[in-house]
Structure formats: structure tokens, C-alpha cells
C-alpha positions as CSV (number, residue, x, y, z in Angstrom):
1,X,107.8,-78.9,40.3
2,X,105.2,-79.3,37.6
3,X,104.9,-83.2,36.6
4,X,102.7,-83.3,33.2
5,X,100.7,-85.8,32.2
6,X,99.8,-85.6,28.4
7,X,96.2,-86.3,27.3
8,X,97.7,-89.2,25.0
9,X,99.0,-90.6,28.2
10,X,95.8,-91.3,29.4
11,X,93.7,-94.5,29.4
12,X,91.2,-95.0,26.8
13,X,88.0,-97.3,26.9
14,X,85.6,-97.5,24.2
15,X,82.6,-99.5,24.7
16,X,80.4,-97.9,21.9
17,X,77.9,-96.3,23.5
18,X,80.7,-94.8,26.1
19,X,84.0,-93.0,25.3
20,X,86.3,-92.6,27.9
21,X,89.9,-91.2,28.6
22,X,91.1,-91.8,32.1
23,X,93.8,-90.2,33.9
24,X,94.4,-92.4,36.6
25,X,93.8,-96.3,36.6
26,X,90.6,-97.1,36.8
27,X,88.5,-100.3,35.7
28,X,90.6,-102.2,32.9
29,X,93.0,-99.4,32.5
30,X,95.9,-100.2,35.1
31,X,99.2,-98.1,35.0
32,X,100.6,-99.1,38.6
33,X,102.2,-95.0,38.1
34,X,98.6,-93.7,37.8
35,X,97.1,-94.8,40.9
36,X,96.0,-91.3,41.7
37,X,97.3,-88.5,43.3
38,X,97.1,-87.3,47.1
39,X,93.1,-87.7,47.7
40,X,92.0,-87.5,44.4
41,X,91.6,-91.2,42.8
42,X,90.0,-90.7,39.5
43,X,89.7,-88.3,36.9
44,X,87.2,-89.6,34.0
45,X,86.5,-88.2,30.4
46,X,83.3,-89.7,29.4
47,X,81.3,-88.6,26.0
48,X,78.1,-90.8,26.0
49,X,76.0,-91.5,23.1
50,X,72.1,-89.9,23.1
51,X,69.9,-91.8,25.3
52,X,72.9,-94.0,26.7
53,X,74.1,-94.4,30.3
54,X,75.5,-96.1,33.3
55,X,72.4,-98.6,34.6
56,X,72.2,-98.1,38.7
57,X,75.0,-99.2,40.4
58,X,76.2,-98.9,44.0
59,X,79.2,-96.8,45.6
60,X,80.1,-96.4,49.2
61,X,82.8,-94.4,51.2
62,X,83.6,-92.2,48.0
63,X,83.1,-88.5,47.3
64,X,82.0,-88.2,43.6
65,X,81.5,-85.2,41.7
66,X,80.3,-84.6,38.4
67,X,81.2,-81.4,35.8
68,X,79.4,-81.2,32.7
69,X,81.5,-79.6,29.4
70,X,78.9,-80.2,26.8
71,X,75.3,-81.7,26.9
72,X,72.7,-82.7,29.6
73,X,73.3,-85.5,32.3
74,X,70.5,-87.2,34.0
75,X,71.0,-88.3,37.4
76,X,68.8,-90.4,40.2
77,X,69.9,-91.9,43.0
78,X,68.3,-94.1,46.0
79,X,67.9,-91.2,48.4
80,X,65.3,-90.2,46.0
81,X,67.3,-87.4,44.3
82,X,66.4,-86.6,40.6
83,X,68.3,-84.4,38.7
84,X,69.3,-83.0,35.3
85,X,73.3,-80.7,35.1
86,X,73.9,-79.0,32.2
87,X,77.3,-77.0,31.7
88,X,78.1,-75.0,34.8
89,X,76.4,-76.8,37.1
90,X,78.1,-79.2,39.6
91,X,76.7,-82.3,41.3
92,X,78.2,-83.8,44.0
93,X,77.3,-86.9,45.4
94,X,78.9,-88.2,49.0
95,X,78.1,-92.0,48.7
96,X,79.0,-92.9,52.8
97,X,77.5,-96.0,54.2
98,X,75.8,-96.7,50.9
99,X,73.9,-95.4,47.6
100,X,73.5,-96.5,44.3
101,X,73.0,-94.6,41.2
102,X,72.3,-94.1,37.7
103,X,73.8,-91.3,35.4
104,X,72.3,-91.1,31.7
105,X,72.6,-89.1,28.8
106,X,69.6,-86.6,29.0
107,X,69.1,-86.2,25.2
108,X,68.0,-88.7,22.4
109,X,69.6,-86.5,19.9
110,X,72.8,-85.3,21.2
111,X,75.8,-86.6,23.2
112,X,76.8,-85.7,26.3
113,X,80.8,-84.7,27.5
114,X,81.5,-84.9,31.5
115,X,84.2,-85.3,34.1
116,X,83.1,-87.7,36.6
117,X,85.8,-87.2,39.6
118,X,86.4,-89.0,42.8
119,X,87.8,-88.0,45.8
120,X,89.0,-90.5,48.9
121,X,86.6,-88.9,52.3
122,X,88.3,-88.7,55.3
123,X,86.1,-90.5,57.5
124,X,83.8,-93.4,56.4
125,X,80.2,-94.3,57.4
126,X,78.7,-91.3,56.8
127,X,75.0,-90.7,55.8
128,X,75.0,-90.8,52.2
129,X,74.4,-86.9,50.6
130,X,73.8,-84.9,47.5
131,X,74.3,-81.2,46.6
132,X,74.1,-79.6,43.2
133,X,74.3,-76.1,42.1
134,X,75.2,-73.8,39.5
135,X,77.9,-71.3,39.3
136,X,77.7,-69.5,36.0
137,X,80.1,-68.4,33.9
138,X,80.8,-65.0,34.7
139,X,81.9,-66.4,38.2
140,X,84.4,-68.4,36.6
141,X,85.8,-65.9,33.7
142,X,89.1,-64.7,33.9
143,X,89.7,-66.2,37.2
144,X,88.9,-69.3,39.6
145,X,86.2,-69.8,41.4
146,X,86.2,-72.3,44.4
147,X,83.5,-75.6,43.8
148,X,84.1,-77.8,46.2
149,X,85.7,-77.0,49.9
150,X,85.5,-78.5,53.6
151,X,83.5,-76.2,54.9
152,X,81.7,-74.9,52.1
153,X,83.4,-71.2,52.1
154,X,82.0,-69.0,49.7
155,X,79.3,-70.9,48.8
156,X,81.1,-73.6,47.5
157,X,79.6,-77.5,47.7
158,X,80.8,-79.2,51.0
159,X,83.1,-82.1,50.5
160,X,84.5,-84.4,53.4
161,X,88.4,-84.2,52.9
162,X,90.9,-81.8,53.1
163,X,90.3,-80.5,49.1
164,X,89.2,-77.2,47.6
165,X,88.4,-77.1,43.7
166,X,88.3,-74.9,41.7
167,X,87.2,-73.6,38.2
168,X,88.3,-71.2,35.7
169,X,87.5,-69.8,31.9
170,X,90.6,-68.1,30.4
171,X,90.9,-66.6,27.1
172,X,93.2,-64.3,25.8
173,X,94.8,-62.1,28.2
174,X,92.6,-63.2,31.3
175,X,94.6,-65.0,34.0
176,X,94.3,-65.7,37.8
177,X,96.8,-66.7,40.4
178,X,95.9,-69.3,43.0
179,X,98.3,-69.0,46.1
180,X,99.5,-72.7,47.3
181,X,100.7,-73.4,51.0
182,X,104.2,-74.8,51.8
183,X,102.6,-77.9,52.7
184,X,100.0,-78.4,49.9
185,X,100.1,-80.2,46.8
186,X,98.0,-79.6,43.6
187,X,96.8,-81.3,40.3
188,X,95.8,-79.4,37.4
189,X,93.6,-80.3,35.1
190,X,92.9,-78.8,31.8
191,X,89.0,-79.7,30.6
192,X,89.1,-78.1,27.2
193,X,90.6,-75.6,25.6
194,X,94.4,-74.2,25.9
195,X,96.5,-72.6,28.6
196,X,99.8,-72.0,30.1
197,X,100.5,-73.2,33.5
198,X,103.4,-71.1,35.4
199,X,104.5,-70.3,31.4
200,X,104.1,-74.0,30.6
201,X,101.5,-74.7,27.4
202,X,99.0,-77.0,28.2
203,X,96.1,-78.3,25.6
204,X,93.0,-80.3,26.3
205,X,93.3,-83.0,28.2
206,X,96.6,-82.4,30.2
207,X,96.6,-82.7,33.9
208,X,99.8,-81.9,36.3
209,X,100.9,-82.8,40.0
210,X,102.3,-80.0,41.3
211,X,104.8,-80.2,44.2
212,X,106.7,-77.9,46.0
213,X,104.9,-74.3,44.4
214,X,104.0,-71.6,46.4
215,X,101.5,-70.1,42.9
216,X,99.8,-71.3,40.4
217,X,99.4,-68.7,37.3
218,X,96.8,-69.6,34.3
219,X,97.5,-67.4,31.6
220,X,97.3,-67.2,27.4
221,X,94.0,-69.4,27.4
222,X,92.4,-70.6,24.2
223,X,88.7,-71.2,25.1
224,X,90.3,-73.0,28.2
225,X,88.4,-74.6,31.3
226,X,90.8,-75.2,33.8
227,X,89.9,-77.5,37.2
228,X,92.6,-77.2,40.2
229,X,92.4,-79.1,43.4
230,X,94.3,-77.9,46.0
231,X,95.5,-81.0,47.9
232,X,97.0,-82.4,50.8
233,X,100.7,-83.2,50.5
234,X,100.3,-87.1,50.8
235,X,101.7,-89.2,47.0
236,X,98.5,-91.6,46.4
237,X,95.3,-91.8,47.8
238,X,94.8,-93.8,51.3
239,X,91.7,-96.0,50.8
């Protein structure tokens, strides 16, 4: 069963220097049917202004990854960790017992467009980590390429829970099958661009539980980026 959630759907914060669209509740945005979905607990659109950002803040027990569509993001962190991602990079940060952060806009002159994504851990207390890398775009064209895993298969980024992500480009006649377990669930979600899902469109913006499929198909994209997250078959995160 595919279970669409339109981009209009979605929460919207403006705040100026921040635009945001988020598809689960999160800060004032509250839909008490958008809680999340299985481990993963937020899903953030954020376009910042030029030389804008969030000031350093702390997290803790959260895994928190960050996928840049357009522009440069500047990150630093109190484990000492200084960073710039850039389109095609992906930074992940495990915040455990404790970290805090700062995430900024890179350039004075143009904005920056990210997904900032976290995922419920399964296990708390853990000594706070970062890991960032790069998988370009030919790794990602015409099919999808596993981010983010357990056990950091195929040199994908090591994340503490039961989730594998991953990333595709589609245009035109490219597609890709991802094979789901009996047990699993999934949530799509569509970063830019156009694509059909099992034969259903999809635009920018859309994400989709998916329950009970043993396949996923992406097909007919339109300069489409395309995140999936293959998830455990729990209905809202456990935190």
C-alpha cells in the first residue's frame, strides 16, 4: 500500500532568513497524524538565506543526517569537527550522550537548499560521532545507491538503527528496483524533480509510507532525486 503525502500537505515555517517545509511535526508545526513514521522522526526542507544559519545548539540520543540539493552548508560541532557539504555529499552526525552544533549557510551570495533528517538510534548513550562523504553522481544515476546502513555495507555511512537509505537520479527512461522484505516498511521521498513510484506520479516534495510491498520501482523521472529508507515495520517512532 502506497500512502502519499502531498508536498502542500506539509508544514511550512518562514522565519525570514529560514524557509522550511516539514513533513512530519516538528517545532510549531503539530499534526498529531504526522508524528513520523517507523524510526524516521523528521524530514526537513530548509532553503537558508546567504550567510544565515542555525546558532549552536545541543542534540542528544538522535541520529541526524544532512543531504544538500543546492548550495554549500557549513557545519562545526563540539567534537571539534569542521566541515563544508556541497551537493552529493552526505554528513551524518550521531549526537549520543551529547553534542551541540551549528549549521550555516556557507555563501554570502547565494542560498543554500538541504534535507536535514533524523532518525530514532536504537540504543542511547553512545559516544557522540561524525562521518561525511561523497558519493557522486554517477553512483546514483539511473539507480539507487545505499547512504546510510547498520553496518556500513558497501561503503555506505554507519547508522545506529535498523535503516538503510538510499539515493537515486532518474531521468527519462532510467529506473531502478529496490526489493523490500515481508517484514519491512518504507518511506519515499521525492527531493526534487518528478517520478513515478510503482506507476504512481510523484512531483517535488511528495513522500510515501509504504506498507505491505515486496518492490519499489522508480521510473519516468523528470530531473528527479529520489531518497528511500528502508524501515522497520513499527507505525511511529519509539523515543
Amino acid at each position: 500500500m502506497l500512502d502519499i503525502r502531498k508536498a502542500a500537505d506539509r508544514g511550512v515555517a518562514d522565519h525570514g532568513w529560514l524557509k522550511s517545509r516539514h513533513t512530519f511535526s516538528f517545532a510549531n508545526y503539530y499534526d498529531p497524524t504526522q508524528v513520523g513514521f517507523s524510526d524516521l522522526l523528521v524530514i526537513n526542507d530548509d532553503r537558508v538565506a546567504p550567510g544565515q544559519g542555525f546558532g549552536k545548539h545541543p542534540h542528544r540520543d538522535m541520529e541526524i543526517f544532512s543531504y544538500v540539493l543546492e548550495g554549500a552548508l557549513e557545519h562545526k560541532d563540539t567534537m571539534g569537527t569542521g566541515s563544508v557539504i556541497e551537493p552529493g555529499d552526505v554528513q551524518l552526525m550521531s549526537a549520543g550522550r551529547g553534542v551541540a552544533h551549528s549549521e550555516f549557510n556557507h555563501s554570502h551570495t547565494s542560498p543554500v537548499h538541504f534535507l536535514q533528517i533524523w532518525i530514532v538510534p536504537d540504543r542511547t548513550g553512545i559516544a557522540p560521532e561524525y562521518q561525511q562523504q561523497r558519493f557522486a553522481p554517477e553512483e546514483k544515476r539511473g539507480r539507487l545507491r545505499m547512504i546510510l546502513s547498520p553496518d556500513g555495507a558497501g561503503n555506505s555511512l554507519r547508522i545506529h538503527q535498523d535503516v538503510r537509505v538510499y539515493a537515486g537520479l532518474f531521468d527519462a527512461h532510467e529506473s531502478a528496483t529496490l526489493a523490500l522484505a515481508p517484514d519491512r516498511y518504507a518511506y519515499v521521498h521525492v527531493a526534487r524533480g518528478s517520478v513515478s513510484l510503482n506507476g504512481v506520479a510523484l512531483g517535488e516534495g511528495d513522500g510515501v509510507r509504504v506498507r505491505g510491498e515486496t518492490a519499489l520501482t522508480l521510473a519516468n523521472g523528470r530531473d528527479a532525486e529520489v531518497l528511500v529508507f528502508d524501515l522497520r515495520a513499527v507505525e511511529t517512532p519509539d523515543f
